[in-house]
C-alpha positions in Angstrom: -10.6 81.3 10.3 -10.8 85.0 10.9 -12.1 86.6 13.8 -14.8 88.6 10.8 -15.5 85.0 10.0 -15.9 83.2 13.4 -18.7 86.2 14.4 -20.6 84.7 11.1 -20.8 81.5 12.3 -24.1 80.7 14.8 -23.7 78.4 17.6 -26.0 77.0 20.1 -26.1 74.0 22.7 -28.0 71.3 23.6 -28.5 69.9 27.6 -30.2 67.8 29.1 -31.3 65.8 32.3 -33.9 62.9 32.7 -34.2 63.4 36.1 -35.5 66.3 38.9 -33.0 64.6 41.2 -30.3 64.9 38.5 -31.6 68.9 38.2 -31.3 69.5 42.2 -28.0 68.4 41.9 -26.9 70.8 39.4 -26.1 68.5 36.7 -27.8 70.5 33.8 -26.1 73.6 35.4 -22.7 71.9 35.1 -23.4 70.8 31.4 -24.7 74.3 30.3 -21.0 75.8 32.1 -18.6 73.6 30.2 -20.7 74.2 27.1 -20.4 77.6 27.6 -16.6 77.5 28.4 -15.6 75.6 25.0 -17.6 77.8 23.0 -16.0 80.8 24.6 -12.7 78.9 24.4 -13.3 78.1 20.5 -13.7 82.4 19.7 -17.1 82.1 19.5 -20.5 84.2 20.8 -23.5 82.4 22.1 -26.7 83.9 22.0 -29.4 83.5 24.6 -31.8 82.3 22.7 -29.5 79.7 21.2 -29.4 77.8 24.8 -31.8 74.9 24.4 -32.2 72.6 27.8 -34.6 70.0 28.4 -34.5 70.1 32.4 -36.4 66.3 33.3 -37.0 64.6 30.2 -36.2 61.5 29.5 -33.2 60.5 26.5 -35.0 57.6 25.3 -37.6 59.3 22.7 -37.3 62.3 20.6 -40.7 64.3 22.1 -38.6 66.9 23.9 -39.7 71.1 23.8 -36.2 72.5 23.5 -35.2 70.0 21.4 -37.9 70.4 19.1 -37.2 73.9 18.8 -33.5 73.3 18.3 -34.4 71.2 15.3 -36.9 73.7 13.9 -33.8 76.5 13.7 -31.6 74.0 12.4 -33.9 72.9 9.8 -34.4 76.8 9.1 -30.4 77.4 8.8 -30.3 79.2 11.2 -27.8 77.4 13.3 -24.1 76.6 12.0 -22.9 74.6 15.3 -24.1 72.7 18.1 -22.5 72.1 21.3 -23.6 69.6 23.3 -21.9 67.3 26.2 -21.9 63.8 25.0 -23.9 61.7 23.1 -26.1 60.6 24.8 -27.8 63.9 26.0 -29.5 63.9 22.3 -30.5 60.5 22.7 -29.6 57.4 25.3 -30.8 55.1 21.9 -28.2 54.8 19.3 -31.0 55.1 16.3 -32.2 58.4 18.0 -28.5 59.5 17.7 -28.2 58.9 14.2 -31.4 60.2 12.8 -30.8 63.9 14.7 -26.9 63.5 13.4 -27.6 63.1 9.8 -30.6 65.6 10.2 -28.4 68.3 11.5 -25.4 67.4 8.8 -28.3 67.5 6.4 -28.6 71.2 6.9 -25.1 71.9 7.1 -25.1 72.1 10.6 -21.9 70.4 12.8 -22.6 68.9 16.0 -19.7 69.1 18.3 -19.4 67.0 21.3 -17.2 67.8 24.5 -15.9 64.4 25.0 -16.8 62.5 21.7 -15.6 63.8 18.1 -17.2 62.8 15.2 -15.3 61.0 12.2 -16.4 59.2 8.9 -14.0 56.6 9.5 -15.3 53.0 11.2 -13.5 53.2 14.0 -15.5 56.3 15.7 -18.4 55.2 14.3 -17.9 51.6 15.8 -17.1 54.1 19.1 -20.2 56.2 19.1 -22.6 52.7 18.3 -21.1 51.3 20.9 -21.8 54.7 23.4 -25.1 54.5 22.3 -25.5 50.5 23.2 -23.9 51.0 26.4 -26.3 54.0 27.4 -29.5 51.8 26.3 -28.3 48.9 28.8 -27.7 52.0 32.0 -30.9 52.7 30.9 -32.5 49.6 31.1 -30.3 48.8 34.6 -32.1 51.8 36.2 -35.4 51.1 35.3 -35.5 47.4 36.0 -34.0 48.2 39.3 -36.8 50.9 39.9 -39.3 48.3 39.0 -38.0 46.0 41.6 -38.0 48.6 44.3 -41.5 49.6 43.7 -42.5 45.9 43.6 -40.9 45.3 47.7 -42.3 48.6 48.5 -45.6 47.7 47.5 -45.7 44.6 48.6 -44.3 46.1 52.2 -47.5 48.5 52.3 -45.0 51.6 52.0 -46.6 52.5 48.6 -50.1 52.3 47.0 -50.3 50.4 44.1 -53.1 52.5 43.0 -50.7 55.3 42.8 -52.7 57.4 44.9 -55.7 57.8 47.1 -59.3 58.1 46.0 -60.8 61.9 46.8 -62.2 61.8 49.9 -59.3 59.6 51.8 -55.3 59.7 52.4 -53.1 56.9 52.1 -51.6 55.8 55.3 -48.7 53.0 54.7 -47.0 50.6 56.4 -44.0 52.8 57.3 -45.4 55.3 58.7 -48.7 54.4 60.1 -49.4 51.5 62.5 -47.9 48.7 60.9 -51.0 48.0 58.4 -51.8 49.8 54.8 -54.9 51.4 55.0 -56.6 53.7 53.7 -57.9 56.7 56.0 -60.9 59.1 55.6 -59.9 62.7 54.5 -62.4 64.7 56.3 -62.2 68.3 54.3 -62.3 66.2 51.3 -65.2 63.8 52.2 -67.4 67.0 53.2 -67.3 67.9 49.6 -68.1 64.6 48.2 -71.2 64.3 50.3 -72.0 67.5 49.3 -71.7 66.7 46.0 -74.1 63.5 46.3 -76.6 65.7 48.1 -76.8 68.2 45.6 -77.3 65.5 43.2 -79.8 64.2 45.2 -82.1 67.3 45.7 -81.1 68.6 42.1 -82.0 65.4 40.8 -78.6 66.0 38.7 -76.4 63.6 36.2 -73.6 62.7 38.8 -71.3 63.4 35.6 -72.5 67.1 35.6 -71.2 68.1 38.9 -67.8 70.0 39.1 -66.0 70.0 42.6 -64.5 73.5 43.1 
């Protein structure tokens, strides 16, 4: 292929990270450099606008900004390659993986993987199912293993299982208060809630009505 030819040919990439621990670690920053560095390598020119990242959204549904808009300009034809890491940054679900493959091979667009290249034959197709499987059971570690944490934590007083405090109080737990859970009056807070009931009160207003600036 000609150097004429190659500048014909529009690429973008596709990152992502589930995580805002992942993204304060510079994992999506990583992805986007070696994206960047095989495109380069491979003669070709990436466009800004090209560069789709979903920074802290999770691989195991499609409902994702950038890559909504990645599938929009590939449905268009307006996009001839895509560059993404692995996999599973489209999708930690193996189904998910196939639908946005055929969908993007539909259009005549080619989906090139770092560290994964796609074949027709069985074998890497047996390899990318099984890539797929294997990210849905990570998947399924981590959040079974969140679940357990927040279970001891809650059941240590360190977190609230209300997921919060009511206006008009703080949440003091175990760990850092005085050994007991509780829940402890906010006092700027509570001065606008009985505020609010006094206006209501005198105004003979629908509690419902009230807005709390």
């Amino acid at each position: 292929m000609g150097f004429k030819e190659d500048q014909m040919v529009t690429v973008s990439l596709y990152a992502r990270v589930s995580s805002g621990k992942q993204a304060q670690e510079n994992t999506i920053a990583s992805q986007v450099a070696a994206l960047e560095r095989q495109i380069s390598v491979d003669g070709y020119e990436l466009l800004r606008e090209y560069k789709f990242i979903d920074n802290g959204y999770s691989g195991s549904n499609l409902v994702r900004p950038n890559l909504e808009k990645l599938r929009d300009r590939v449905a268009e034809g307006k996009i001839d390659k895509i560059y993404i890491h692995s996999p599973d940054r489209l999708s930690r679900k193996y189904a998910y993986q196939m639908i946005l493959l055929e969908e993007f091979q539909k259009a005549g667009a080619e989906a090139v993987f770092l560290n994964y290249e796609i074949n027709d034959n069985p074998e890497s197709q047996l390899l990318l199912q099984m890539q797929g499987m294997i990210a849905e059971y990570e998947r399924a570690k981590i959040m079974e293993r969140s679940r357990r944490g927040k279970i001891y934590a809650a059941n240590k007083g360190c977190v609230s299982v209300m997921g919060g405090a009511p206006y008009g109080y703080r949440y003091i737990d175990k760990c850092t208060g005085v050994g007991q859970a509780l829940f402890e009056i906010n006092e700027e807070e509570a001065d606008v809630v009985r505020k609010v009931f006094l206006w209501v009160e005198e105004k003979g207003q629908v509690l419902g009505k009230c807005v709390v600036g």
